[in-house]
C-alpha positions as a printed NumPy array, in Angstrom:
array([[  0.   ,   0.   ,   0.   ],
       [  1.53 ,   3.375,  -1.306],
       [  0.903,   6.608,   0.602],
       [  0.361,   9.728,  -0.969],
       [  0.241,  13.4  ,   0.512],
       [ -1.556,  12.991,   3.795],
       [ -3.322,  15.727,   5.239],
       [ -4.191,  16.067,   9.207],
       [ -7.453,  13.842,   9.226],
       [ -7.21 ,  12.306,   5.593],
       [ -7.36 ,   8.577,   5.66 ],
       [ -4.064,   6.252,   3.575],
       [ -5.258,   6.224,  -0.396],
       [ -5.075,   2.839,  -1.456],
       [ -4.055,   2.685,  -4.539],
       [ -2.498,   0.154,  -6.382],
       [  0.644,  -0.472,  -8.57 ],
       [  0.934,   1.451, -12.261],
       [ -1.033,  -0.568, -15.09 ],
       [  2.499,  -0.698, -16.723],
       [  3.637,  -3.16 , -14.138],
       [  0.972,  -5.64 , -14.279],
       [ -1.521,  -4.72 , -12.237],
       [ -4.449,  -2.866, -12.677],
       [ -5.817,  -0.337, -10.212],
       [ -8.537,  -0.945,  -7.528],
       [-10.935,   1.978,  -7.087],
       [-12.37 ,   1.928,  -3.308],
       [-15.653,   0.573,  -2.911],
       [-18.651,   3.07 ,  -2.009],
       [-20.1  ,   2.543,   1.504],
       [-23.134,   1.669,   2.574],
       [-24.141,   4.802,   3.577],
       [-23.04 ,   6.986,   0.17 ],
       [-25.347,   3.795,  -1.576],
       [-28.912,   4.818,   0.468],
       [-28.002,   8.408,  -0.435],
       [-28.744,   8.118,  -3.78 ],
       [-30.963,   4.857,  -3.88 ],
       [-34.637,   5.994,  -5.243],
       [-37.375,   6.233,  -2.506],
       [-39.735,   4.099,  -4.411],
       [-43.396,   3.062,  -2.765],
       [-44.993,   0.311,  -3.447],
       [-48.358,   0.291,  -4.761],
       [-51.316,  -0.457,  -2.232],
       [-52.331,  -4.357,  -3.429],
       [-55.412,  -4.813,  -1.083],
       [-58.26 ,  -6.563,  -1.929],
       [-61.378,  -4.317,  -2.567],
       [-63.595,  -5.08 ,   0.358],
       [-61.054,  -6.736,   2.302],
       [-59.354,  -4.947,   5.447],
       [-55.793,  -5.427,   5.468],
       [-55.448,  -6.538,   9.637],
       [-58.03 ,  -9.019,   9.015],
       [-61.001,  -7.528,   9.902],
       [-62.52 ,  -9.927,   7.113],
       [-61.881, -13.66 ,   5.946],
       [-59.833, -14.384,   3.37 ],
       [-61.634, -14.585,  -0.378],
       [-62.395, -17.69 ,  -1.246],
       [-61.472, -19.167,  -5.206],
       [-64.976, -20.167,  -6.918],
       [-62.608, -22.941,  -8.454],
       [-62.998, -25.306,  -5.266],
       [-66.362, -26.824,  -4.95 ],
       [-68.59 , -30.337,  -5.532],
       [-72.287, -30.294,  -7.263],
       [-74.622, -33.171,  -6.253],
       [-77.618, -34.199,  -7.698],
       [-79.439, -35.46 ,  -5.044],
       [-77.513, -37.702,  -3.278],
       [-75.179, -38.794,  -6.137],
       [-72.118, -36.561,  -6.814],
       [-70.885, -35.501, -10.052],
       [-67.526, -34.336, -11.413],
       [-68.541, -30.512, -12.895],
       [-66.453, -28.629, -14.519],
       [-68.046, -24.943, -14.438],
       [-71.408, -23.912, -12.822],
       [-72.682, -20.405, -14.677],
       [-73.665, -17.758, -12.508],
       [-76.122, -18.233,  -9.792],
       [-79.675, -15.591, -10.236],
       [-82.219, -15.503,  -7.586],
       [-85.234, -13.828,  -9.652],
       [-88.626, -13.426,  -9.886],
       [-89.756, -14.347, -12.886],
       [-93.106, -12.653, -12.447],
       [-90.761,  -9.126, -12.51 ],
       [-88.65 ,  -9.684, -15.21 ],
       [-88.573,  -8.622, -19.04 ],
       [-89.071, -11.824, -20.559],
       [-90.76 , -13.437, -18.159],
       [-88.101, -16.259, -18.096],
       [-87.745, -18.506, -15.281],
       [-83.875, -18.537, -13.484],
       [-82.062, -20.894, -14.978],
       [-78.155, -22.378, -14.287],
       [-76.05 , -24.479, -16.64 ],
       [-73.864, -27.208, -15.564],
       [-70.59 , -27.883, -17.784],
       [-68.391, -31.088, -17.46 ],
       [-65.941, -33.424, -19.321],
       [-68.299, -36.38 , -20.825],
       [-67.102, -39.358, -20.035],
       [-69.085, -42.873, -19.462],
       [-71.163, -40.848, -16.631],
       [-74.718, -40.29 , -18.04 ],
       [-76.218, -38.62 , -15.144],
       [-76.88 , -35.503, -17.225],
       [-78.939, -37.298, -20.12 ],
       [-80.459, -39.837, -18.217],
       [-81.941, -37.199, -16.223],
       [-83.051, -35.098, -18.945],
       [-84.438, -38.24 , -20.706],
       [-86.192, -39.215, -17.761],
       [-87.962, -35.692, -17.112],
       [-89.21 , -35.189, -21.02 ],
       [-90.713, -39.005, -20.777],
       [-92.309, -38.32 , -16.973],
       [-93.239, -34.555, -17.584],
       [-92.239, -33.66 , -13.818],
       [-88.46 , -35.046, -12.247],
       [-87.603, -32.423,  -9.616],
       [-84.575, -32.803,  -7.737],
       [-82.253, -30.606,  -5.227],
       [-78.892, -30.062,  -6.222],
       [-76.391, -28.767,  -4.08 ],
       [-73.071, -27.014,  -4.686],
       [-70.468, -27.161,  -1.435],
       [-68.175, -24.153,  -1.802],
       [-64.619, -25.346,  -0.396],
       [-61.57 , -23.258,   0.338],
       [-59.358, -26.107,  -0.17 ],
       [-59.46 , -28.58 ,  -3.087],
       [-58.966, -31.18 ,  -0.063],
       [-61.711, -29.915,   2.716],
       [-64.068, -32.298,   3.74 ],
       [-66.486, -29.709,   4.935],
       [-67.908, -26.815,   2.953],
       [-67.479, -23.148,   3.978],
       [-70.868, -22.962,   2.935],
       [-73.355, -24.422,   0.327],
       [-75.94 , -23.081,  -2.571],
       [-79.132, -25.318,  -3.039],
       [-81.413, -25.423,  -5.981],
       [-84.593, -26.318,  -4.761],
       [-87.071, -28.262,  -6.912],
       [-84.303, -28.295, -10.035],
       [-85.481, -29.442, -13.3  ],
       [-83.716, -30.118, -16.335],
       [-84.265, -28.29 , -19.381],
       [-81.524, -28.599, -21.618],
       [-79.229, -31.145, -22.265],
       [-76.417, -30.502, -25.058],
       [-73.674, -32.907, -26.376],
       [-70.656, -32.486, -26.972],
       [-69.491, -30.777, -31.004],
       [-67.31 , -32.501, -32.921],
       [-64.497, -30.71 , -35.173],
       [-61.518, -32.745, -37.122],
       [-59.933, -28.972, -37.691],
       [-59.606, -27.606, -34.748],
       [-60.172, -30.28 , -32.296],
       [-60.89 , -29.711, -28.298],
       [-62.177, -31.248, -25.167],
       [-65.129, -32.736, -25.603],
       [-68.059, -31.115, -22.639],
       [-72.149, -31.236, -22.474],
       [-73.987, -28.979, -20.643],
       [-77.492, -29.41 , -18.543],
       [-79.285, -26.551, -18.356],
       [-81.347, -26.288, -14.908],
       [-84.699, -24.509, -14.262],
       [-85.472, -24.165, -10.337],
       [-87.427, -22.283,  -7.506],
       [-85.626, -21.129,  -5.116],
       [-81.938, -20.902,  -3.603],
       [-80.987, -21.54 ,  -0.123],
       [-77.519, -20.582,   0.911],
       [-76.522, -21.744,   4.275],
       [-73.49 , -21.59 ,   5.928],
       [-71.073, -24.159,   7.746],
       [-71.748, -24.819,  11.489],
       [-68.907, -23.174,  13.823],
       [-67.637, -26.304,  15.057],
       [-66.839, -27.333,  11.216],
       [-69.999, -29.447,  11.174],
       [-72.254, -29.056,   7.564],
       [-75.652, -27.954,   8.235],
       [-79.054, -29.252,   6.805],
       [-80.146, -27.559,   3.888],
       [-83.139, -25.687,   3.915],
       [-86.301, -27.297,   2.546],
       [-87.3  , -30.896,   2.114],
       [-87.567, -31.397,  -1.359],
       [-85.516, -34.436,  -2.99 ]])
């Protein structure tokens, strides 16, 4: 280490041997302290939920892409259930009753024809059909659960077929019902009866 002119209170320079000898020089790192002086004072955008206090004053949102649909007491693999209406018919433009559309894969279940079959050859095949919303793909118990009551099938639609551009193949029941009944999961993690009696 080579010293150059030293002034009362001036530190040693370090500096290092000419480039013509072999070395190269070694400028002196900046401290910590020079760094923060000139690092930007950036902020952070605020990435709250709408709705959602940020201490917790609310539960978390739950994912609609957790849940099981049964139709009556059988349960069936659904891929997408389309929005859920609570209307009066009686008040609306058309006059249309509230209607929700079940989507899945089609595979060797026929629980969506035969049930559509059945109800154009008996006229009247109300059933309840129940949706558990779960947080977790793996919860046993629903945080809480929608109910058709007195669901009838309307629609059924098969799958298209296209050699172009093909895709996964789906059909689709289209449900007419009464009423929903939403009701919640028990404290102690235990499901609750759903409202109404009707099969």
């Amino acid at each position: 280490m080579l010293y150059g002119r030293r002034k009362q209170g001036c530190r040693p320079i370090n500096r290092a041997l000419t480039p013509t000898s072999g070395h190269r020089i070694l400028p002196r790192m900046p401290t910590r302290r020079f760094v923060d002086r000139f690092r930007p004072n950036i902020r952070l955008p605020d990435l709250r939920v709408p709705g959602f206090a940020a201490g917790g004053g609310r539960p978390d949102p739950i994912l609609n892409g957790h849940f099981r649909v049964l139709i009556g007491e059988t349960e069936v693999g659904v891929r997408q259930v389309s929005d859920l209406q609570l209307t009066d018919p009686k008040r609306t433009a058309d006059g249309a009753a509230q209607t929700v559309t079940l989507t899945r894969a089609i595979d060797s279940d026929q629980t969506f024809y035969r049930w559509r079959r059945d109800a154009a050859r008996s006229g009247d095949d109300r059933r309840r059909v129940r949706i558990h919303h779960l947080r977790q793909p793996w919860d046993e118990t629903p945080a809480w659960t929608f109910t058709l009551l007195q669901a009838f099938p309307v629609r059924w639609t098969g799958p298209r077929f296209d050699a172009v551009w093909p895709e996964l193949a789906l059909e689709e029941l289209e449900l007419s019902y009464t009423t929903i009944s939403w009701v919640l999961a028990k404290p102690k993690g235990d499901a609750r009866d759903d409202e109404g009696n009707t099969t």
